[in-house]
N, C-alpha and C positions, 0 to 999 in steps of 0.2 A: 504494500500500500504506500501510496506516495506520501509524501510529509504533508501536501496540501487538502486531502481526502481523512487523514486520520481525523477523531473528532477534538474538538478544543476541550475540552474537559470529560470525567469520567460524569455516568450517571448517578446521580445522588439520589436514592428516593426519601429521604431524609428531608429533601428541600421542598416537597409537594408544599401545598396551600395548606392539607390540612393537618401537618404537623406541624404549624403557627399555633403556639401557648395563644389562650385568648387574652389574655394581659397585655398583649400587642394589638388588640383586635377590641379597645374598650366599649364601642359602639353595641357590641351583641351582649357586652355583660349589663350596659346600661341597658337595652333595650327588654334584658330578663325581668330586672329586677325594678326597674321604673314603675312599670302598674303598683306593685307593692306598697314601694315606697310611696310613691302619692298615694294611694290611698289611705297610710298610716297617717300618714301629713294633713290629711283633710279629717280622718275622725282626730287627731289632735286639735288641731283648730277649730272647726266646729261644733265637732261630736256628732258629727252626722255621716253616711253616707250613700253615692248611690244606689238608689234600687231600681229593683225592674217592677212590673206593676204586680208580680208575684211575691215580692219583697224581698227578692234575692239581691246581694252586694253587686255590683256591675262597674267595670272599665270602660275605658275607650283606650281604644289603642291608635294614638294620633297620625302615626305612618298612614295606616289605611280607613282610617273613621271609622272600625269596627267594632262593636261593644262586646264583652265577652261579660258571662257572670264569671265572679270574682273567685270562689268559694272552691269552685272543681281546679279553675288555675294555678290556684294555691297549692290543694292537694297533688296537682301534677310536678307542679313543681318541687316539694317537700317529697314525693316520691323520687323524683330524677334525686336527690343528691342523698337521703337515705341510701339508694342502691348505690350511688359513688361512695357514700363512706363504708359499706358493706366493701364491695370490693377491693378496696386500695385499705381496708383499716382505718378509719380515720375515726375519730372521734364525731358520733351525730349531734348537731348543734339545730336539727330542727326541730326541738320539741316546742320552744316559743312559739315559733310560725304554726304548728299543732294546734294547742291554744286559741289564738289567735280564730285560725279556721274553726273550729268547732262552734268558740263562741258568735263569730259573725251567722254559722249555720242555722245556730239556735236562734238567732235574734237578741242574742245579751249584748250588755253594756261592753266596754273594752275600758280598764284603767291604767296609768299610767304607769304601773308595771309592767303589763302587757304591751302595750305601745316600746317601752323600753329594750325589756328583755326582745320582742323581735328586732327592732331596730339593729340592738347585738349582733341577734342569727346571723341576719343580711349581711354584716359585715361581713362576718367569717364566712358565710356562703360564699362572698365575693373573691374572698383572698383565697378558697380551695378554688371556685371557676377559673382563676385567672392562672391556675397550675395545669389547667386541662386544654390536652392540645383539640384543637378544633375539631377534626376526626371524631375522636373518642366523645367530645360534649352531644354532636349529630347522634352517634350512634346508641348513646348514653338514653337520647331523647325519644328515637327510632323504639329502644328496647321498653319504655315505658309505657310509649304509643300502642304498642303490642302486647301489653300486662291489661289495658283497659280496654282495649277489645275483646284481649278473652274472657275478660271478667264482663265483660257486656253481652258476649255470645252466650254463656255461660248462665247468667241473669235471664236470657230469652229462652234457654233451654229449657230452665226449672218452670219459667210461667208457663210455658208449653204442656210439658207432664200435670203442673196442675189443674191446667183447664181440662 
């Protein structure tokens, strides 16, 4: 092979997009963790927050004007990084965000504890996302995505038997 046909460098798969740490990438950690945060931010200030007309908690997610209830987003959320602290060992830091979900589900009050102690989580959620290469957060999400489906198929099987 001639000098001018070899290639300039070796292949790295190493260098893909999505072994980029998201800490390089802070726009998608903002983007997780933003609905939260403003929400926590508005029952602090107010004590109030959105609902739908069923009286479930609700976002908007500003990117696309979409409203999401708040309450399952949570839980998926607090699911995705439970399963990363299962995996990798880590210590689970989402029992505030726990909390927090149940009592929004119920319709109870939220005190300044709870506001607090999540505020904490998020932090720490933040600083373990910002360890996770991009790849593995997708995939992370992929697997959870697929935990509630089967528990949804699953949920349709049992109504089916019972009727």
């Amino acid at each position: 092979m001639s000098r001018s046909q070899k290639p300039r460098k070796k292949y790295n798969p190493q260098s893909r997009a999505g072994h980029v740490k998201l800490r390089a990438q802070p726009w998608k950690i903002h983007a997780v963790f933003e609905p939260v945060e403003a929400i926590l931010e508005e029952i602090e200030q107010s004590g109030m927050v959105s609902v739908t007309e069923e009286g479930k908690p609700i976002f908007s997610e500003l990117a696309h004007n979409d409203v999401y209830e708040f309450v399952p987003s949570l839980c998926g959320l607090i699911d995705a990084f439970d399963l990363h602290a299962e995996r990798n060992a880590l210590p689970i830091v989402t029992d505030p965000l726990k909390q927090v979900c149940v009592k929004l589900d119920r319709g109870e009050m939220l005190d300044q504890y709870d506001i607090a102690n999540s505020r904490w989580s998020i932090a720490e959620l933040k600083k373990q996302s910002g360890d996770m290469q991009a790849d593995y957060a997708y995939r992370l999400i992929r697997d959870i995505q697929i935990k509630f489906e089967l528990e949804a198929r699953q949920e349709r099987e049992q109504l089916k038997e019972a009727a």
